[in-house]
N, C-alpha and C positions, 0 to 999 in steps of 0.2 A: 504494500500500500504506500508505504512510505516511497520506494523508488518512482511510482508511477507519477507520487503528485511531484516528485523531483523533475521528472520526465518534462510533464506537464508544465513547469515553471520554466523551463529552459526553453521549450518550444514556444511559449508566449515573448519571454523577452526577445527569442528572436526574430518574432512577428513584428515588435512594436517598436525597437530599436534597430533602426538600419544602418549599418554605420556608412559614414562621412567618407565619400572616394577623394581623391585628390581632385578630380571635376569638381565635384560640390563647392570644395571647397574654395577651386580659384575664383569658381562664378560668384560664390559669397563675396569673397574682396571686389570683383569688380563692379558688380552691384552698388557695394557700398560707396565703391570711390565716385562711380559717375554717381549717386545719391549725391552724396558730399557737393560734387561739380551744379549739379542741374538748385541745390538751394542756394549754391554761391553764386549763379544765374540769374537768378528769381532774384535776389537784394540787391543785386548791382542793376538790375535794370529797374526795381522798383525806387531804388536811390537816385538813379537819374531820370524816372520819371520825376518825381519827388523835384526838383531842384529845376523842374522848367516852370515855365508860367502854362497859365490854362491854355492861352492860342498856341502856344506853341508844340505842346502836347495834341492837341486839335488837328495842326496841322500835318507834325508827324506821325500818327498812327492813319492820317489820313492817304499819306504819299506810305508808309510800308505795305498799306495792305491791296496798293496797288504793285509795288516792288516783289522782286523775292529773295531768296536766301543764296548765298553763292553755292551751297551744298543741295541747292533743288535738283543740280545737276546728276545727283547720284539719285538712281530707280530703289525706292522703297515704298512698300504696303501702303497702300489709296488709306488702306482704314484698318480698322482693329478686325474686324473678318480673316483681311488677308496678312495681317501680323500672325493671326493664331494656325494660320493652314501653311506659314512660311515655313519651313526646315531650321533646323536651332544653326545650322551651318552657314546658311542666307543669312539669318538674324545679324549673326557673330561677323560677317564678312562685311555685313552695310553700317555693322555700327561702328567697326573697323575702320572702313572707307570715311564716318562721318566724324568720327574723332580726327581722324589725321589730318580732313579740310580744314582742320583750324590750325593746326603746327603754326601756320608762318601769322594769321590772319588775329591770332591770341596774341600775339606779343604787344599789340598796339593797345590793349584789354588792361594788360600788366600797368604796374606804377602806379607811385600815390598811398596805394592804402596796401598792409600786409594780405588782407583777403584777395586782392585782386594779383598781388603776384604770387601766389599760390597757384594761377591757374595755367601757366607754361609744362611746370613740373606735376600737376598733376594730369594735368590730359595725356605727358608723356608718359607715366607710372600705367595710365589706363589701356593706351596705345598698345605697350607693351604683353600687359596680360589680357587683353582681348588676343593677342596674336598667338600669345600661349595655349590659349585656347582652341584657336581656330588649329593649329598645329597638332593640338592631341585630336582631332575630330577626325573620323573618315575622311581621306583626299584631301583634308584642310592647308598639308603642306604643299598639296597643286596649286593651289589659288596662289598662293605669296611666297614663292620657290627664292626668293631673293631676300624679301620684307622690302620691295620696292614701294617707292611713293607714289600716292594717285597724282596725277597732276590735275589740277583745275585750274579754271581762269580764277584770275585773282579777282577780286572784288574792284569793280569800274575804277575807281579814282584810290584807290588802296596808297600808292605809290607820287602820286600827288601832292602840290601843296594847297591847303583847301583856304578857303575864305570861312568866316566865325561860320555862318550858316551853312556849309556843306560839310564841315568837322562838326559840327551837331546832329547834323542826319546822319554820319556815315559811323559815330559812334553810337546813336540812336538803333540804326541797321545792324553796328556786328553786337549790341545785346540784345537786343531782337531774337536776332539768329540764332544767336549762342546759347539764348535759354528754350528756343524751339529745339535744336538740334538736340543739346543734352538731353532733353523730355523725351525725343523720339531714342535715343539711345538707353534712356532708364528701361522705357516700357519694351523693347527687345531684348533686351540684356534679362530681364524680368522673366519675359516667357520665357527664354530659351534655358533657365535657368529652373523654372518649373519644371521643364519637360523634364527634366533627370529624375521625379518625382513620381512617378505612374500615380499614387493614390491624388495627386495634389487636383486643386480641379483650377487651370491655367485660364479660366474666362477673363479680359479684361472688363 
């Protein structure tokens, strides 16, 4: 009797404790860092909403939401439908591609205040182990056989030197983008991150 309910104890714990693969566990970290990234997004662009006047806040969300994001260029999921029927490898690969559009495009982000130069070295840290990742996945070392760079166009007037009103739009545009992008890269990184999970239920 006694061995049975011994039996019986070992076979539930091993039902309800599954342990931690080394997957789990990068995706854990990277999860957390682009977290970290996409609330450091949200305050920088809600600080410099903050610090314009009403018209002018009027005027730029009126010219962004005609604009779009330099990273529109890279093909990802219309909607959360087609985030959930995507492959955790697609996920890993565009969220991949949408961290690295900002490499050169964050530096201009940086300076001023400690929180914002945080975000060079961490987008690099996330860079990194999203690649780790894509790397331990089925064929994932065929996509990135080098760890070569996307290139994209730079951002219109990137390179420029602007007048007060076109350095307020153009820094208005890359926080914009940079708390769009991070967003799109939490909730990927998220699914893809559930799937390792069979019991987990991955609806957005």
């Amino acid at each position: 009797c006694l061995s049975a309910v011994l039996l019986l104890s070992l076979l539930s714990l091993g039902v309800s404790s599954q342990p931690i693969t080394d997957g789990q566990r990068l995706f854990s970290i990277a999860v957390s860092r682009v977290q970290h990234l996409h609330l450091l997004a949200q305050r920088l662009f809600s600080d410099f909403e903050s610090s314009l006047q009403t018209e002018e806040q009027r005027q730029l969300n009126k010219i962004f939401l005609q604009d779009f994001c330099n990273s529109d260029y890279i093909i990802s999921p219309i909607d959360k439908h087609e985030t959930q029927r995507s492959s955790v490898l697609k996920l890993l690969s565009i969220s991949y591609r949408l961290v690295e559009s900002w490499e050169f495009p964050s530096r201009s982000l940086s300076g001023g205040s400690a929180p914002r130069n945080q975000i060079s070295p961490k987008l690099s840290e996330l860079k990194t182990g999203i690649l780790l990742l894509i790397k331990a996945s089925e064929d994932g070392a065929e996509l990135f056989p080098d760890s070569s760079a996307l290139q994209l166009p730079p951002y219109g007037n990137y390179y420029q030197s602007l007048s007060a009103d076109e350095s307020l739009r153009r820094t208005y545009e890359l926080l914009a983008c940079f708390k769009k992008d991070m967003h799109k890269v939490e909730t990927y990184l998220t699914v893809a991150k559930c799937r390792l999970s069979p019991e987990a239920n991955c609806t957005l």
